[in-house]
LUMNU-289644 format. One record per residue (C-alpha): residue in one letter; x, y, z. Coordinates in pm, 1 decimal. Layout:
{r = A; px = X; py = Y; pz = Z}
...
This chain:
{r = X; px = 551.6; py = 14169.6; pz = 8527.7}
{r = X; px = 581.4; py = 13829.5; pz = 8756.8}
{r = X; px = 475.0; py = 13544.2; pz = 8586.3}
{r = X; px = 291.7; py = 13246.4; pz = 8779.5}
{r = X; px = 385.7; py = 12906.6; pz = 8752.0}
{r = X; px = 60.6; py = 12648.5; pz = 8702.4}
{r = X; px = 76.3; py = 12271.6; pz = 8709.6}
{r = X; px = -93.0; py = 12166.4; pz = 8371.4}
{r = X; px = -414.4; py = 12066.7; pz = 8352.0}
{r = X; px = -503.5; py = 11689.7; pz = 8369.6}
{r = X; px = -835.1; py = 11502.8; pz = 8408.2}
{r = X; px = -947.7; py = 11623.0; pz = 8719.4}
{r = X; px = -1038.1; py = 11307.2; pz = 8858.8}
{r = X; px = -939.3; py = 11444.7; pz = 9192.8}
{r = X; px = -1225.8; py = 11644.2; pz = 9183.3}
{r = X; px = -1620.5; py = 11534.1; pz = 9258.8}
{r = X; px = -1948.9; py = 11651.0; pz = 9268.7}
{r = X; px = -2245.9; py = 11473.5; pz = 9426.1}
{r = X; px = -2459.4; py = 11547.4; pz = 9130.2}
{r = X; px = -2419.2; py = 11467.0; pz = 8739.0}
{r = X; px = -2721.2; py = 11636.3; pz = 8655.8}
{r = X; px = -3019.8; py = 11823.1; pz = 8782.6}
{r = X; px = -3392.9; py = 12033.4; pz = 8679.3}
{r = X; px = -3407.6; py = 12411.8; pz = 8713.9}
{r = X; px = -3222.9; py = 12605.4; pz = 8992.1}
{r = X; px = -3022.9; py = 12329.1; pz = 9253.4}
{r = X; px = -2668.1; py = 12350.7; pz = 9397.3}
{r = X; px = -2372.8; py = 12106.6; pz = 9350.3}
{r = X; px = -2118.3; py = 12023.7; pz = 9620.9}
{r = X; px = -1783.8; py = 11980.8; pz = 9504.9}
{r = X; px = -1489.9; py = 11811.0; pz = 9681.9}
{r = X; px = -1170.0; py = 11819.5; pz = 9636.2}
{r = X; px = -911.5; py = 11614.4; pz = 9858.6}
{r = X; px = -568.3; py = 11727.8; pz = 10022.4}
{r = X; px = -305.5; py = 11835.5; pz = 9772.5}
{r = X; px = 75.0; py = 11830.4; pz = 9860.0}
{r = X; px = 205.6; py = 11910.4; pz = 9506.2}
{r = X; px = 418.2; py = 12187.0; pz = 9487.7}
{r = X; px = 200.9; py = 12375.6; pz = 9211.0}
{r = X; px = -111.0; py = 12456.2; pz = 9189.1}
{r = X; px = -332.6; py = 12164.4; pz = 8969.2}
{r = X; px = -648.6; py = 12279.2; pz = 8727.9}
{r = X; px = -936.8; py = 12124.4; pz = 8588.1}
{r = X; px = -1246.8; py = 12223.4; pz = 8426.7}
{r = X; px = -1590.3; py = 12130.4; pz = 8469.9}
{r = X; px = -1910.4; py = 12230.4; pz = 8211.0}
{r = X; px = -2226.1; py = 12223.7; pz = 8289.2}
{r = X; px = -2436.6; py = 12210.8; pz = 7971.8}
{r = X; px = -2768.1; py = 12188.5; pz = 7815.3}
{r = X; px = -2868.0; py = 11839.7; pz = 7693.2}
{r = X; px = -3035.9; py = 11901.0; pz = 7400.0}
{r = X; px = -2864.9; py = 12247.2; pz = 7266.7}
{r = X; px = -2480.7; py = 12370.3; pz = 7289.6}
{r = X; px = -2572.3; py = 12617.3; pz = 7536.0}
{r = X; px = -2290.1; py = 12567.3; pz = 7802.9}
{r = X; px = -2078.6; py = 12745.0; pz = 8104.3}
{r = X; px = -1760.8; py = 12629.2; pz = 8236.3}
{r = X; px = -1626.3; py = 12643.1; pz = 8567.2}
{r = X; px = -1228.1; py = 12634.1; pz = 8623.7}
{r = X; px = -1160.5; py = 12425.8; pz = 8924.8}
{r = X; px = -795.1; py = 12528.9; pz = 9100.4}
{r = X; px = -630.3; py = 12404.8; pz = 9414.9}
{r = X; px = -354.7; py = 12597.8; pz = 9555.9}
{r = X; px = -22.2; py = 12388.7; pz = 9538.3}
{r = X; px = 205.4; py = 12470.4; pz = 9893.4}
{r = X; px = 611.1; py = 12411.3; pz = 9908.3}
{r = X; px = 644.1; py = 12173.9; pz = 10230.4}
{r = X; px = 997.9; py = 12088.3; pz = 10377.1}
{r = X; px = 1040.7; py = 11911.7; pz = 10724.9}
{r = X; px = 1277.2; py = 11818.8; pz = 10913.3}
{r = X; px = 1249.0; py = 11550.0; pz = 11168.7}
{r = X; px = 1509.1; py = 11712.5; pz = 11427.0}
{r = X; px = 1519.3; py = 12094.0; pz = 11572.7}
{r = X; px = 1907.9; py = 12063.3; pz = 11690.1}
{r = X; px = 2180.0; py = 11871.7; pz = 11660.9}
{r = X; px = 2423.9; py = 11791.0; pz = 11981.4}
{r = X; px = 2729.3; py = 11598.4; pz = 11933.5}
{r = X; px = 2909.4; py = 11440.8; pz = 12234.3}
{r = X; px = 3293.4; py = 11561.7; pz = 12220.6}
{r = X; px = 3418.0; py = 11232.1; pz = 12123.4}
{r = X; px = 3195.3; py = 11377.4; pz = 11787.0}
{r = X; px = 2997.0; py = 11107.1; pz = 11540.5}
{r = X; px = 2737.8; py = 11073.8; pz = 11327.5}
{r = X; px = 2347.1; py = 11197.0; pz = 11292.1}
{r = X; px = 2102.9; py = 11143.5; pz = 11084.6}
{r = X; px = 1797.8; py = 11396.9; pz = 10976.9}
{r = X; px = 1514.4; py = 11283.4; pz = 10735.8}
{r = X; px = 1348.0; py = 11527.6; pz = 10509.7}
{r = X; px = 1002.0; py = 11511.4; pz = 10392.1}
{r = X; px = 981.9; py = 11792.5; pz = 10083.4}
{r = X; px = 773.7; py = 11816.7; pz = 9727.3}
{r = X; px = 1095.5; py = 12048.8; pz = 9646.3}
{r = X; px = 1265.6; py = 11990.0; pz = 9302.5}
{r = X; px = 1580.7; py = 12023.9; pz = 9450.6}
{r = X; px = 1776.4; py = 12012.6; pz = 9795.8}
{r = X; px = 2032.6; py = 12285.6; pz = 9898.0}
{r = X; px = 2201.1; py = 12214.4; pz = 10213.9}
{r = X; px = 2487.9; py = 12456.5; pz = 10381.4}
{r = X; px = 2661.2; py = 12399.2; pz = 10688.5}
{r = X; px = 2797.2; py = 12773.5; pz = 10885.2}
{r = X; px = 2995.4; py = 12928.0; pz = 11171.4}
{r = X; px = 3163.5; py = 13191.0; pz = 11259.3}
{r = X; px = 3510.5; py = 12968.7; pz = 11279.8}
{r = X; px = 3694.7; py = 12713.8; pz = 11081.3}
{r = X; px = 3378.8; py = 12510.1; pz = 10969.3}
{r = X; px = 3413.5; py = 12134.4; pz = 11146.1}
{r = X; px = 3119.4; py = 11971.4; pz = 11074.6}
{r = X; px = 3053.9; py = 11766.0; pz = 10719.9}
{r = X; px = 2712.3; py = 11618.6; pz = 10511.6}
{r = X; px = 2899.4; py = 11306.8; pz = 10534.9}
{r = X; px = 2579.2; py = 11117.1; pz = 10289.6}
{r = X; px = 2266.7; py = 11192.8; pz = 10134.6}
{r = X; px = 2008.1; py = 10919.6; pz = 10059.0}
{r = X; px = 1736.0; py = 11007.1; pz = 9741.8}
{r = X; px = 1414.6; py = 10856.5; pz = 9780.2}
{r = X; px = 1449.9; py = 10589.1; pz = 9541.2}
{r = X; px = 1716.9; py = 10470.2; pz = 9775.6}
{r = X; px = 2044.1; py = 10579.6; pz = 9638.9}
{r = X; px = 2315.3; py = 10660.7; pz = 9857.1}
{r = X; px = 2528.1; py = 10973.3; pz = 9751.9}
{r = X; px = 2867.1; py = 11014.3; pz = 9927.7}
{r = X; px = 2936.7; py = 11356.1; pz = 10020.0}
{r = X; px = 3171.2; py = 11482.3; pz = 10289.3}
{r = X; px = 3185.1; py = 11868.1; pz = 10208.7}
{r = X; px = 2986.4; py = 12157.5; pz = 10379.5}
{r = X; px = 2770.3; py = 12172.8; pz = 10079.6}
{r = X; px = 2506.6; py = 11982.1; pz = 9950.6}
{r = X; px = 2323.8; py = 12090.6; pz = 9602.6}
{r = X; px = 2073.8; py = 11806.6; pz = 9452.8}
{r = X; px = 1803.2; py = 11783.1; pz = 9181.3}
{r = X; px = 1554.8; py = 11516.0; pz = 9189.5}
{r = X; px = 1514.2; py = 11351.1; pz = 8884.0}
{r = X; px = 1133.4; py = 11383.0; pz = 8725.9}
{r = X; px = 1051.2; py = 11646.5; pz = 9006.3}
{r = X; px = 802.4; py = 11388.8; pz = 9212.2}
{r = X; px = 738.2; py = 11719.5; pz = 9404.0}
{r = X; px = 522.2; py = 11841.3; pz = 9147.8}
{r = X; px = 231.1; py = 11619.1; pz = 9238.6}
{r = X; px = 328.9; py = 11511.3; pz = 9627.8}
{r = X; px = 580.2; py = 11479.1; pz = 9911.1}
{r = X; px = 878.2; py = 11221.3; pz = 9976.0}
{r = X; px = 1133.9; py = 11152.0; pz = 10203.5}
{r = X; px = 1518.6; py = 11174.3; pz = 10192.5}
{r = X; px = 1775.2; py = 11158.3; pz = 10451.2}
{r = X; px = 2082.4; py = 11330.3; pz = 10543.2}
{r = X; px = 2423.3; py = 11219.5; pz = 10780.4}
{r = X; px = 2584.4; py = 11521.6; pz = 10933.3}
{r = X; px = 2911.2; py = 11413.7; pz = 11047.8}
{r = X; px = 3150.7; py = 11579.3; pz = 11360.5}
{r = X; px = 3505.5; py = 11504.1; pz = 11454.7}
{r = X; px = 3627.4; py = 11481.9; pz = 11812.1}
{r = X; px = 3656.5; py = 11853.0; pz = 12007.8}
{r = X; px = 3991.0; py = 11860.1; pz = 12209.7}
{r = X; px = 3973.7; py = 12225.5; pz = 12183.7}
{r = X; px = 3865.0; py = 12354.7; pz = 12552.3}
{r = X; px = 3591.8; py = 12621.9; pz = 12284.3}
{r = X; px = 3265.7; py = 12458.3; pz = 12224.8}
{r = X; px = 3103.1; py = 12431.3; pz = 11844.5}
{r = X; px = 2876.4; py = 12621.0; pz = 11709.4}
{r = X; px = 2766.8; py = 12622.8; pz = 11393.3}
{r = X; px = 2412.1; py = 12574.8; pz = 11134.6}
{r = X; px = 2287.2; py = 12394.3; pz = 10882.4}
{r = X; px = 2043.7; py = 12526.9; pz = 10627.9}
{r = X; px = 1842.3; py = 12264.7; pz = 10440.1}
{r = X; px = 1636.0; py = 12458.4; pz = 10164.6}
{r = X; px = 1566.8; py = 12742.0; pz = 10393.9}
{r = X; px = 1532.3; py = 12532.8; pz = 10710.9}
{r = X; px = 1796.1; py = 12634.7; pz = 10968.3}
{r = X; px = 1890.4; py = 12338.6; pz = 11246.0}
{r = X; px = 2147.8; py = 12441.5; pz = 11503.1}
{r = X; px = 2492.2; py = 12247.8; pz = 11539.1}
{r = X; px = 2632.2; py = 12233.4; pz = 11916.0}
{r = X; px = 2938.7; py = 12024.0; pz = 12064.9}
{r = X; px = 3093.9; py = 12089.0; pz = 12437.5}
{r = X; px = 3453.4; py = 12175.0; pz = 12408.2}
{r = X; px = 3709.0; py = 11966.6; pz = 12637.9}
{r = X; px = 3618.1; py = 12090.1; pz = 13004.0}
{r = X; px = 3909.6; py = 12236.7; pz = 13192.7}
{r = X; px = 3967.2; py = 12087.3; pz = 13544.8}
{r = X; px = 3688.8; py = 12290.8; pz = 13765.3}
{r = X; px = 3805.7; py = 12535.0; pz = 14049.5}
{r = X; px = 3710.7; py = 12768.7; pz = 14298.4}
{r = X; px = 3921.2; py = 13068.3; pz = 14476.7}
{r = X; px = 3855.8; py = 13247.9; pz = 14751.0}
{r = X; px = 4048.5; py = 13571.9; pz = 14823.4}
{r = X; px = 4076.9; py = 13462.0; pz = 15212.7}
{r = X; px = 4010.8; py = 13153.8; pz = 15407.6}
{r = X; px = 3965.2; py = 13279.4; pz = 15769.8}
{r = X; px = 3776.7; py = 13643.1; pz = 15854.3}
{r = X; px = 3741.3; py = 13804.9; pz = 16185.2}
{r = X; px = 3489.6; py = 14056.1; pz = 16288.1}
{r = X; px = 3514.4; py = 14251.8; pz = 16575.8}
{r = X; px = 3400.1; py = 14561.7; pz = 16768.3}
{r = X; px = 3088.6; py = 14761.4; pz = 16562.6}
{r = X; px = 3207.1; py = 14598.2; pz = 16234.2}
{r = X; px = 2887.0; py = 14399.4; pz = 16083.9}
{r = X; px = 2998.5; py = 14314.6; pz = 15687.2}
{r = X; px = 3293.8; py = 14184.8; pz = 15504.7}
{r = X; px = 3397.8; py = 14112.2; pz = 15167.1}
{r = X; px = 3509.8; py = 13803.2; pz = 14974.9}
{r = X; px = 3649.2; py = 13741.9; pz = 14632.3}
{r = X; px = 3605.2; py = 13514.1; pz = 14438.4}
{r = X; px = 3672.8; py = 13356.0; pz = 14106.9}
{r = X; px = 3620.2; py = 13043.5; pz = 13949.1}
{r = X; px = 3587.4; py = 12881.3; pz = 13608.4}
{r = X; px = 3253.2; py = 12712.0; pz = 13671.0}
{r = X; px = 2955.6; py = 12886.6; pz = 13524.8}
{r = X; px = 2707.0; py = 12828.6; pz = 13748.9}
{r = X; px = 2763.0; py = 12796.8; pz = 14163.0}
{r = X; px = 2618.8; py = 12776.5; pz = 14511.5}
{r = X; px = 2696.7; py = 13005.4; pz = 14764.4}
{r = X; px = 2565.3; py = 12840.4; pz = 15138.5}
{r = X; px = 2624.0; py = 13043.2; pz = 15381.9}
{r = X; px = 2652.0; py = 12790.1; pz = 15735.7}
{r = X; px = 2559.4; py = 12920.1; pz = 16031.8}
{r = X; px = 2782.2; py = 12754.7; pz = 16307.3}
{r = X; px = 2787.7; py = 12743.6; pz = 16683.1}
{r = X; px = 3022.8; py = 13016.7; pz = 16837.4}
{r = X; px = 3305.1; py = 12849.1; pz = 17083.9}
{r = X; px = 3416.2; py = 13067.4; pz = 17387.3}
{r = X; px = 3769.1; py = 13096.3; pz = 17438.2}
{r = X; px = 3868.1; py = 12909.3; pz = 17817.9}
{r = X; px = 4014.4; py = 13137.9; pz = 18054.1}
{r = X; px = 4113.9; py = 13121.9; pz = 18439.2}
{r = X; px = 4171.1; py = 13508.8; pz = 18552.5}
{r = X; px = 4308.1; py = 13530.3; pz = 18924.3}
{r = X; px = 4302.1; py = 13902.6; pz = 19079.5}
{r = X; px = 4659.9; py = 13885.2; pz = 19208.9}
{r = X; px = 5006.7; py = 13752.3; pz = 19028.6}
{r = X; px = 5207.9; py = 13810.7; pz = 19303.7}
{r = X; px = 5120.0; py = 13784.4; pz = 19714.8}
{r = X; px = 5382.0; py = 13882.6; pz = 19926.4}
{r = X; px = 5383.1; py = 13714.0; pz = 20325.8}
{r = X; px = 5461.7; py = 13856.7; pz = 20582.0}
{r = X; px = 5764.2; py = 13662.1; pz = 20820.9}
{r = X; px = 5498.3; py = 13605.5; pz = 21094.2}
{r = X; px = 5238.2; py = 13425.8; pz = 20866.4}
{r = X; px = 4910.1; py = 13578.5; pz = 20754.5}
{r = X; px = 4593.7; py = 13487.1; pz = 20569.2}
{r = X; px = 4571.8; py = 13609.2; pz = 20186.0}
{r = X; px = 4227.9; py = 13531.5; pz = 19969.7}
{r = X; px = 4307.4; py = 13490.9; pz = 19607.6}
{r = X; px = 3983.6; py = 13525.1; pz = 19358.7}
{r = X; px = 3956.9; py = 13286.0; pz = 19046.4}
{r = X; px = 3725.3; py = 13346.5; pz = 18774.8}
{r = X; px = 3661.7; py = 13131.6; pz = 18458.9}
{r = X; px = 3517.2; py = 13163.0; pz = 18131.9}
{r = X; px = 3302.3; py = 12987.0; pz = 18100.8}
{r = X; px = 3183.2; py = 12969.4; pz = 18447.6}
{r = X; px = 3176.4; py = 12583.7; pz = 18440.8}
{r = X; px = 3564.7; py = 12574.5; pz = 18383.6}
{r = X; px = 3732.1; py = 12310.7; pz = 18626.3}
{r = X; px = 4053.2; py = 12404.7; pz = 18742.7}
{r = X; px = 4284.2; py = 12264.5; pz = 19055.5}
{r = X; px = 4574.5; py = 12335.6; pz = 19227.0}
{r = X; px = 4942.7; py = 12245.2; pz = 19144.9}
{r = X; px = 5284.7; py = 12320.1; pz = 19337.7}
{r = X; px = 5583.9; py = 12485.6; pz = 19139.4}
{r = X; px = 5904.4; py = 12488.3; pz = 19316.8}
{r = X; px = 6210.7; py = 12723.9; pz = 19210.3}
């Protein structure tokens, strides 16, 4: 059989009506403001009949709610690593504070500051706390917390979590970046005849890439093509033509002796 846990009883001055008394049938308005204790608080109110002992009670109770906050969703550290700080507002009676990965844990709860101000050195994974007097019984406060980080020279990034009383908050640091490349299987294709695609490899230790593909002007190759290499003459003279074609068309070309 679970057992509930109520906040005693007390005055009730946090609770008001708008009436003290009243004739015959009528309604009261009660109000009650917000409540940030952890437990729930009672009170009773009796409305009565002045001139007998005839009387009814009312209990009065206003759900208590356990409130933790953090001020920060993530942590990043820079890979040179350092120090950051997260405030906690809580009505807990206690913080509990574990940091977790799946590798050699790095990071440390370097300090914890209470809310009266004191400042705890720490500098272990773990962090287990009780507040003197439990404030959180009757409203919220704030503490703070340092989570600490060495330098990364390892090339594998951190990644790791911090629970503060059931709150998780991931850890990240960049490991040390390798120098970036690119490879390409081949530097220089050529496509000829009915051929239309070709294949390229590549590989590369940079996550994310462009690949442009740069259309470029095609250059003709410049050619002279004559129809004869070799005109033989006759001992009596005669007349031989000799066709030139270029490519391209506009090629200039001249003339040029070559004795033997």
């Amino acid at each position: 059989m679970s057992r509930e846990k109520i906040y005693k009883m007390d005055d009730g001055s946090w609770l008001t009506s708008d009436k003290k008394e009243g004739v015959g049938r009528d309604k009261m308005n009660f109000d009650a403001p917000s409540w940030k204790g952890r437990e729930d608080r009672i009170t009773i109110r009796i409305v009565k009949k002045s001139d007998t002992e005839s009387m009814k009670a009312i209990t009065f109770r206003q759900k208590g709610i356990k409130i933790t906050e953090v001020s920060v969703s993530r942590l990043e550290f820079p890979i040179s690593g350092g120090d950051k700080q997260i405030l906690i507002t809580t009505n807990a009676a206690s913080i509990n504070a574990l940091i977790t990965g799946e590798k050699d844990i790095k990071g440390v709860i370097k300090a914890f500051t209470t809310a009266s101000g004191l400042n705890i050195d720490v500098n272990d994974i773990r962090l287990d706390y009780g507040f003197p007097g439990d404030p959180g019984l009757e409203d919220t406060f704030q503490v703070s917390m340092i989570v600490s980080m060495p330098g990364n020279e390892d090339e594998n990034e951190v990644n790791e979590n911090i629970t503060i009383n059931g709150v998780l908050i991931p850890i990240y640091q960049p490991g040390k970046e390798a120098v970036p490349y690119i490879k390409l299987d081949k530097e220089f294709e050529q496509i000829e005849g009915d051929e239309t695609s070709t294949q390229l490899s590549i590989e590369s230790n940079i996550k994310d890439y462009v690949i442009e593909i740069v259309e470029c002007e095609s250059v003709d190759k410049e050619e002279i093509h004559l129809d004869k290499d070799v005109v033989d003459l006759d001992s009596d003279g005669s007349q031989e033509v000799i066709n030139v074609s270029t490519n391209p068309e506009n090629l200039r070309w001249r003339i040029r002796n070559e004795s033997r």
